[in-house]
C-alpha angles and dihedrals in degrees: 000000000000100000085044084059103042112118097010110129106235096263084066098039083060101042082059096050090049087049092055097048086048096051088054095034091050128173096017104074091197109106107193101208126128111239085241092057098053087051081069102045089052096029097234128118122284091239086058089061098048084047096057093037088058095040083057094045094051076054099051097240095114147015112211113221135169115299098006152357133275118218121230106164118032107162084053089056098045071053094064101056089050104054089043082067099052093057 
């Protein structure tokens, strides 16, 4: 996990966490994860995290709900990690 996640800015980082919950979670879309939880799982701050997630809602990928968030948009999120890699 680590080396998939080397050199990603945090937004992506999140958008593949959020993929790979999806994937496991199909076909719900809803993740049910607190925004604090998934700072651990990536090992950023918390306020990374809100940020991204944020950054995803204003865009329409995601709405954000107690306890967890539900997915959109998933090809634009699957977007998101890929062209943080081309940079």
């Amino acid at each position: 996990m680590v080396s998939e996640l080397a050199g990603l800015s945090v937004r992506a980082k999140v958008a593949w966490l959020l993929m790979r919950l999806a994937t496991m979670a199909a076909p719900d879309t809803f993740i049910p994860l607190y925004q604090k939880e998934m700072a651990e799982l990536l090992g950023v701050a918390a306020s990374s995290v809100k940020a991204a997630l944020g950054h995803f809602r204003e865009q329409g990928l995601l709405r954000t709900e107690v306890g967890g968030v539900h997915l959109l948009a998933l090809d634009a999120l699957t977007d998101e990690i890929h062209s943080d890699n081309l940079e």
